[in-house]
C-alpha positions in Angstrom: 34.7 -26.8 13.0 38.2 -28.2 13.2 39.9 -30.6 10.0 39.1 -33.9 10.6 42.6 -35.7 10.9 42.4 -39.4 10.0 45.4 -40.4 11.4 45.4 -44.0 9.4 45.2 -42.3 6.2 48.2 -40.2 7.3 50.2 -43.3 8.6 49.6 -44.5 4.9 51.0 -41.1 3.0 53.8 -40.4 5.4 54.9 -44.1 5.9 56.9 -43.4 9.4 58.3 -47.3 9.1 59.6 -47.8 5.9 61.0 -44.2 6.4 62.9 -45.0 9.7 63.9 -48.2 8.8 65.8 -47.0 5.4 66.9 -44.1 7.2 68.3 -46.5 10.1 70.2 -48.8 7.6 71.8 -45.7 6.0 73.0 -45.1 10.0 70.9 -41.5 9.5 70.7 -39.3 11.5 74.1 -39.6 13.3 74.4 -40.1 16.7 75.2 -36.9 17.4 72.9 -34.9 15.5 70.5 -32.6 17.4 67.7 -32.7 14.3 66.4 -35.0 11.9 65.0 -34.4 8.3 63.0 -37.7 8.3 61.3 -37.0 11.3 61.0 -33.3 10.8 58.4 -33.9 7.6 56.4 -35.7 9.5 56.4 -32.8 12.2 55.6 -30.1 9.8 52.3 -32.6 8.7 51.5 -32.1 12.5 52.6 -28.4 12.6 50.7 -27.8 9.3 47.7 -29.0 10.6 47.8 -27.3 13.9 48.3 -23.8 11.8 45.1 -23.8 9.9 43.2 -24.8 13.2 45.0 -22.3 14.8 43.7 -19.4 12.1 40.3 -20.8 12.2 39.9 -20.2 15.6 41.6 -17.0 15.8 39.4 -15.8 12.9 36.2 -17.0 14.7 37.4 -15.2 18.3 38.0 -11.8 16.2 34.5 -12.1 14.5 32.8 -12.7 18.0 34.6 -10.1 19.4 33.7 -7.7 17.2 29.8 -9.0 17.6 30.4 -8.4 20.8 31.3 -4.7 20.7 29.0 -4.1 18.4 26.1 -5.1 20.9 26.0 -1.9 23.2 24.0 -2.0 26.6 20.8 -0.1 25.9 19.5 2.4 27.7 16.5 1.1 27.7 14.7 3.6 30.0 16.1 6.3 28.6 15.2 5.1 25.1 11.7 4.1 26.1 11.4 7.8 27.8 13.1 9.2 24.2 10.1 7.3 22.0 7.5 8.2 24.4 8.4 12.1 24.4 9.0 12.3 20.2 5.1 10.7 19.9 3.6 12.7 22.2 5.0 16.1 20.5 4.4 14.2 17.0 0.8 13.9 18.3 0.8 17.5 19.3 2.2 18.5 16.1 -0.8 17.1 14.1 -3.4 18.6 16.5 -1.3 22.2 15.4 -1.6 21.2 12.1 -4.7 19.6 11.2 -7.1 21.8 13.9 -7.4 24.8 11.5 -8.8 22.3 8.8 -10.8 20.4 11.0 -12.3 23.6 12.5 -13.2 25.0 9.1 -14.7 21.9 7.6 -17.2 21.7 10.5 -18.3 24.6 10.7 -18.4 24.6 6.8 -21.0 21.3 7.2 -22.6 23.0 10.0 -23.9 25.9 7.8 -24.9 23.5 4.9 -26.7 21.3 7.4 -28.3 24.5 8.6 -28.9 25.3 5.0 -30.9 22.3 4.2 -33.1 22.5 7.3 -34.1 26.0 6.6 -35.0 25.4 3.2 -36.8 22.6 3.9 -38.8 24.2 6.7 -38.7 27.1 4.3 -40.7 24.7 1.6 -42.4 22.4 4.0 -40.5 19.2 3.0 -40.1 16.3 4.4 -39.2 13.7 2.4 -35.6 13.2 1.4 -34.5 14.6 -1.6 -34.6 11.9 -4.8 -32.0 12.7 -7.6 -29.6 10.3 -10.1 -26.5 9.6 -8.8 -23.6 9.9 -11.1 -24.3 6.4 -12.5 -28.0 7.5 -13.6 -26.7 10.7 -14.8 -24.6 9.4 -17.5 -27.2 7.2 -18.4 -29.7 9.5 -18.7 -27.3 11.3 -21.0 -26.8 7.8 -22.8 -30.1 7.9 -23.3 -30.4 11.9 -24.7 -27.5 10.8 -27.2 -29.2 7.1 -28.3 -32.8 9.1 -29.2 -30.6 11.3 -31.4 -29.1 8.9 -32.9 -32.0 6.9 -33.3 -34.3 10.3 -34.5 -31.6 11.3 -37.4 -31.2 7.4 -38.9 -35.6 7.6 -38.8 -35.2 11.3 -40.4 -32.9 10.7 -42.3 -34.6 7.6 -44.2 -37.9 9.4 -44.1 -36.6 12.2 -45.9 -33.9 10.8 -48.3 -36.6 10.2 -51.2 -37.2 14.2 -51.6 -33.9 15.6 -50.9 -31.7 16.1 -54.2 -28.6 15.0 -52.4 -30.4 12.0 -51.7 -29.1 10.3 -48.3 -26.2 12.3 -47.6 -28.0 15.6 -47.4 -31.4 14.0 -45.6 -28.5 13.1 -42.9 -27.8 16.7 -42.4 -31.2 17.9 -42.6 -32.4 15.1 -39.9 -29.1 16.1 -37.7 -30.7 20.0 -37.3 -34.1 18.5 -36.8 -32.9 15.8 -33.9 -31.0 18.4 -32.3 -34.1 21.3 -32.2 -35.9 18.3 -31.4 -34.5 16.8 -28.2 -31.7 19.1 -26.7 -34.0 21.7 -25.4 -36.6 19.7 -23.9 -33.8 17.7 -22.3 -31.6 20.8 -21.2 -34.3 23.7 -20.9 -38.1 22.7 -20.8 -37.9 19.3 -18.8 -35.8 20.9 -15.8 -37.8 24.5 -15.8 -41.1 22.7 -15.6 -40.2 21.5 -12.0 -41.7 24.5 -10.9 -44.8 23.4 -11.1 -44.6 22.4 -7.5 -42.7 25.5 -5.8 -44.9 26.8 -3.7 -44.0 30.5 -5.0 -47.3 30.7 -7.5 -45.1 32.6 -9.7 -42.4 30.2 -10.8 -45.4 28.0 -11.0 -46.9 30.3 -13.9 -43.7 30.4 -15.6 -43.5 26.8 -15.3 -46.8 26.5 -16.6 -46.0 28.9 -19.7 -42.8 27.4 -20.6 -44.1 23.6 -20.6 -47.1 25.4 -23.3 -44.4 26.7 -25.1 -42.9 23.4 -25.2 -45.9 21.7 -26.4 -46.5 24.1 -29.0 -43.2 24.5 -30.3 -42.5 20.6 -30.2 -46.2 19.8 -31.8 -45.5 22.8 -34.8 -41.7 21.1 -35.3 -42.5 17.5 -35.7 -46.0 18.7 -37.8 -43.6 20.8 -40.0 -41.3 17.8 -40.5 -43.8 15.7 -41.4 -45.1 18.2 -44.0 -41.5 18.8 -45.2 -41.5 14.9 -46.1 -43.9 14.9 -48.2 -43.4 18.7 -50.1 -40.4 17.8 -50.3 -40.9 14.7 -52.8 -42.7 16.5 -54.8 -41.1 20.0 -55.3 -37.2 20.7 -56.1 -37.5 23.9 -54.8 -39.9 26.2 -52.8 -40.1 23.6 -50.1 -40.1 25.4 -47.1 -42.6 28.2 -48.6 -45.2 25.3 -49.4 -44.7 23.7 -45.9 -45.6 27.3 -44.3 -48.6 27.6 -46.5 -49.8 24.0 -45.8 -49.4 24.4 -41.9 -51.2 27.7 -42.4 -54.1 26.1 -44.0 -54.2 22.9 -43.5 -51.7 21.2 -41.3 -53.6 18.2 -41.1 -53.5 17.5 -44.5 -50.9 14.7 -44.4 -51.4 12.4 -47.0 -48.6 9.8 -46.7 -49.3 7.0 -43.6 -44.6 7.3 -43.4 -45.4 11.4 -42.7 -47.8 10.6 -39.7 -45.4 8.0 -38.8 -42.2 10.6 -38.7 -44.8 12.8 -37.0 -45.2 10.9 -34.1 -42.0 9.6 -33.5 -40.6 12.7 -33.3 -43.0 13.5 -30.7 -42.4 10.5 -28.5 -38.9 11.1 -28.5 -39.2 15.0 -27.8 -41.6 13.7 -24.7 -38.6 11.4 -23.6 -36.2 14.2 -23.8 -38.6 16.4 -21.8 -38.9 13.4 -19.0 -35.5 12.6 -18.9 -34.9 16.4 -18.4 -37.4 16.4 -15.7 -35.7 13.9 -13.6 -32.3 14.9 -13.8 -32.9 16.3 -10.3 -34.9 16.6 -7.7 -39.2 17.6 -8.2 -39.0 20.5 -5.8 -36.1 23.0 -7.3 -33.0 24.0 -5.4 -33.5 20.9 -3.3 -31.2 18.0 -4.9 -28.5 20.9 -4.9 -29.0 22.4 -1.8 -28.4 18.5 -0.6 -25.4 17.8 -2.7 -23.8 20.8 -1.3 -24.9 19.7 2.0 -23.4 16.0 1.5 -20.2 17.4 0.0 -19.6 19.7 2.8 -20.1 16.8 4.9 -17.9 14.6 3.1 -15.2 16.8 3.0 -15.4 17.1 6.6 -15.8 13.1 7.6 -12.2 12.7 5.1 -10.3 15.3 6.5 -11.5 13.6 10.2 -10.3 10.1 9.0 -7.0 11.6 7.4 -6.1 12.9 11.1 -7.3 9.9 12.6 -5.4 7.7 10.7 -2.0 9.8 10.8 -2.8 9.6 14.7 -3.0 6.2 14.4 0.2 5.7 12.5 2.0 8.0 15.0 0.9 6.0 17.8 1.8 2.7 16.0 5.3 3.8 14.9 5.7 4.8 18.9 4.9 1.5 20.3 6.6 -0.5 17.5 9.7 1.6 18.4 9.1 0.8 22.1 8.5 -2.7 21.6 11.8 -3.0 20.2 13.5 -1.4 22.6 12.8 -3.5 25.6 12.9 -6.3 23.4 16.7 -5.6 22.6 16.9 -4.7 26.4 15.8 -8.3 27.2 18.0 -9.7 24.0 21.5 -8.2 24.2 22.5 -9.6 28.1 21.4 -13.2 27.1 23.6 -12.6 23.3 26.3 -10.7 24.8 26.8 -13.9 27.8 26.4 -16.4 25.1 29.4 -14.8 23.0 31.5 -15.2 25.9 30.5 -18.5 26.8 30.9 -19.4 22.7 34.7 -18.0 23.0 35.0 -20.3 26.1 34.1 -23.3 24.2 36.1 -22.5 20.8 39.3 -22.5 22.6 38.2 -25.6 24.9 37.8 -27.2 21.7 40.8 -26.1 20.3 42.9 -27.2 23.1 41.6 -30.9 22.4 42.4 -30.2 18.6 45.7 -29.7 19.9 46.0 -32.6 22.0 44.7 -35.0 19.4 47.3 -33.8 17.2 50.2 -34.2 19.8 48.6 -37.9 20.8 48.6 -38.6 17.1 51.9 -37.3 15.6 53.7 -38.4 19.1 53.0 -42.4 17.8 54.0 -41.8 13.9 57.4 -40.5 15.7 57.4 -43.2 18.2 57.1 -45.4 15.1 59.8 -43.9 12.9 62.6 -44.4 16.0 61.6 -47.6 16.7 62.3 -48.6 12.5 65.4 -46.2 12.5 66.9 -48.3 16.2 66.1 -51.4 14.5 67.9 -50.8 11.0 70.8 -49.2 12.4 74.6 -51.1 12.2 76.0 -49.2 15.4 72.9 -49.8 17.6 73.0 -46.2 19.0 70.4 -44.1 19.5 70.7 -40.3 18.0 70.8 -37.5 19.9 67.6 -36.2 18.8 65.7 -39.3 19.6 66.4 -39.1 23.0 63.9 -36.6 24.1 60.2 -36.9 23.4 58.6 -35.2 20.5 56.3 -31.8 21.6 53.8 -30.1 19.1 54.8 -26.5 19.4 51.2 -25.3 21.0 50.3 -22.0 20.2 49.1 -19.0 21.8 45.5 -18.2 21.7 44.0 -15.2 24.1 40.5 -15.5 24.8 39.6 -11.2 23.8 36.6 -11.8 25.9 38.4 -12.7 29.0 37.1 -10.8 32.0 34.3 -9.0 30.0 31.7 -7.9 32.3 27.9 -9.1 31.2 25.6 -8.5 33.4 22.8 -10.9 33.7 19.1 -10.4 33.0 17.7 -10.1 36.6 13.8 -10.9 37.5 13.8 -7.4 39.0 15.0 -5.5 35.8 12.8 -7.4 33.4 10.1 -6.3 35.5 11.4 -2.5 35.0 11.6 -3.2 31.5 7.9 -4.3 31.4 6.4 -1.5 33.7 8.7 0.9 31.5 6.6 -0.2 28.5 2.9 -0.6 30.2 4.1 3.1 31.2 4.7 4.4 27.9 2.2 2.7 26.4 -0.4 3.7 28.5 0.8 7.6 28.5 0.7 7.4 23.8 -3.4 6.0 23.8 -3.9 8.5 26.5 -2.7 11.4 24.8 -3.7 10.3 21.3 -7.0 9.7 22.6 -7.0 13.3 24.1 -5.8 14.9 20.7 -8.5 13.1 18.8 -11.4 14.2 21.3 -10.0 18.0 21.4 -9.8 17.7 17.4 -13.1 15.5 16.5 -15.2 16.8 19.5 -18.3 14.3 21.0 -20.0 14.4 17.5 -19.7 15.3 14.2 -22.3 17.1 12.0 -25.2 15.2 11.8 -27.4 14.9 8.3 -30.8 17.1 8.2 -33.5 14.3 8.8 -34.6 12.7 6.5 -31.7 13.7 4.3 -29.4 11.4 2.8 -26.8 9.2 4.7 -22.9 10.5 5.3 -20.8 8.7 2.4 -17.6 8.9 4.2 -17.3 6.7 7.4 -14.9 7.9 10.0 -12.0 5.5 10.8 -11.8 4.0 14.1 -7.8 4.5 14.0 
């Protein structure tokens, strides 16, 4: 806004009485002068004033002017028509794209689904397959690595007293012995010995002769151990050739209740290895990774269907975002681009008061300095330049706006501008609809019954 001129306070600084009245006893200004300096001060006050109102409005007319120009008409069919074509070849773009992808992915799950079935009928399944997931697989390993750690502290204790590096070689004898112990029944015996339910009788006989060989193997190991123990407290030397003769003789000869003790412990935690072996995957063989492949196939296939469907989405979002805005700024820029003009209106309405307050205002401080100056003076005259009345010199200011053509915001366009957008609107979920039924299809692959569940649910978009 304006300065606020408080014309008392300015009566007070400029003092138009005193200074007429000493001016009028000094008979100043003469008679016939045409200006006067005492009066002229308080007329630059007034002019002074009226300058910096004068730049504040011009200021504020060259800002709205350039607001103004900045705020073009839109085209708002033509722009609504521009968004509508760029998303539908966008949309058309991804269908190119993503097609290929999509294509081989389902026909990729199809053959795994078909995969699964046949081998099922194949092995007359019909339960679903039952196998750790990643969670219960590292525990089961968890477990594999506690039992050795577990079997070499027992071993190690167990055979400290006959080992002549005392602890520190027991530790590396009991770290051979764990690992003979529980990483092939764990690894080799426990998985192979899922063939005992194939239905091919062979694998079930080479099953049936690994597991023996298991037994024996894991029975002659932790019996040998346990014999090592106790030759080994006794004899320096020869160890291993008096363990072979004792388990040839007599390998039940254990003598110490700690030997029978390492015995079976090293059993029990051989059988654990072998379970924990045994469950790694599926009972029936081939099945838990016929279905992982199956599931992963199908996976792959429901995330490269969401990917598509959610660039689609975006697409389609970005499109009516853009055309959102563009009959919003259609509806906007009349009603800115009229208020402008009718803000320029006011502005110079307002300064034109400005103006007259000032020439009401400094008019009585000069009224008041002649009336002192005719009252002090000896000759009684009145000066030349008091005899007209005092004018504020009243600047030009051109409205830039004047005649500017806005046109208003009719009932019948803002009802084009809608129908524009329903149009275009309707015309993007049509086609992205289209491009998501010619890329998806009706269905996607379905799981083999009684298989597992899809992981990966397809977004909606």
């Amino acid at each position: 806004m304006f300065e606020t001129v408080d014309f008392a306070k300015l009566r007070d600084e400029l003092d138009p009485v005193t200074s007429g009245y000493e001016a009028g006893q000094q008979d100043l200004p003469p008679l016939e002068a045409d200006n006067d300096p005492h009066e002229r001060s308080i007329a630059e006050a007034m002019e002074g004033l009226l300058r910096r109102a004068h730049s504040f409005v011009s200021d504020h007319l060259e800002q709205a002017h350039k607001h103004f120009g900045e705020i073009h008409d839109t085209d708002w069919s033509g722009g609504i028509n521009r968004a509508e074509r760029r998303a539908l070849a966008r949309f058309d773009q991804v269908e190119g794209m993503r097609s290929p992808e999509l294509h081989h992915k389902r026909v990729e799950a199809d053959k795994r689904v078909k995969d699964l079935a046949k081998f099922r009928a194949a092995n007359r399944l019909s339960r679903s397959p039952d196998y750790p997931d990643s969670g219960l697989s590292v525990f089961q390993w968890g477990l594999v690595v506690f039992l050795f750690v577990c079997e070499s502290i027992a071993n190690s204790a167990f055979l400290a007293k006959g080992n002549e590096l005392g602890l520190v070689g027991a530790s590396t004898v009991a770290f051979g012995i764990s690992l003979a112990n529980l990483l092939p029944p764990f690894l080799f015996f426990g998985p192979i010995s899922r063939n005992f339910v194939h239905r091919n009788v062979w694998r079930r006989a080479l099953a049936g002769a690994c597991t023996s060989a298991y037994g024996v193997v894991a029975f002659i190991l932790n019996l040998g151990v346990a014999h090592y123990r106790e030759v080994s407290g006794e004899l320096m030397g020869d160890a291993g050739v008096e363990v072979v003769r004792r388990m040839t003789e007599a390998p039940f000869s254990l003598q110490d209740a700690q030997s029978w003790l390492l015995f079976l412990l090293g059993i029990i935690f051989s059988l654990v290895a072998f379970a924990d072996g045994w469950k790694r995957d599926d009972a029936y063989p081939g099945y838990g990774k016929l279905d992982r492949i199956e599931r992963k196939a199908r996976d792959a296939h429901f995330a490269a269907r969401n990917d598509a469907s959610e660039e689609l989405a975006e697409i389609r979002e970005e499109a009516l975002d853009e055309i959102k805005r563009i009959a919003h700024e259609a509806e906007r820029q009349p009603r800115e681009r009229l208020r402008i003009v009718e803000d320029c209106e006011r502005w110079i309405e307002k300064f034109d008061g400005y103006v007259d307050r000032l020439q009401r205002g400094g008019a009585g401080l000069i009224d008041e300095y002649r009336a002192a100056n005719r009252k002090a003076r000896s000759d009684g005259g009145v000066p030349r330049c008091h005899t007209s009345p005092w004018r504020l010199s009243r600047p030009r200011v051109d409205n830039p706006l004047s005649g500017a053509r806005v046109d208003p915001l009719t009932e019948k366009r803002l009802r084009e501008i809608q129908n524009d957008d329903q149009r275009a609107t309707n015309r993007i979920y049509q086609h992205c609809d289209a491009v998501r039924t010619r890329l998806f299809g009706s269905t996607a692959p379905q799981p083999v019954p009684g298989g597992h569940a899809a992981a990966v649910p397809e977004s909606s978009g």
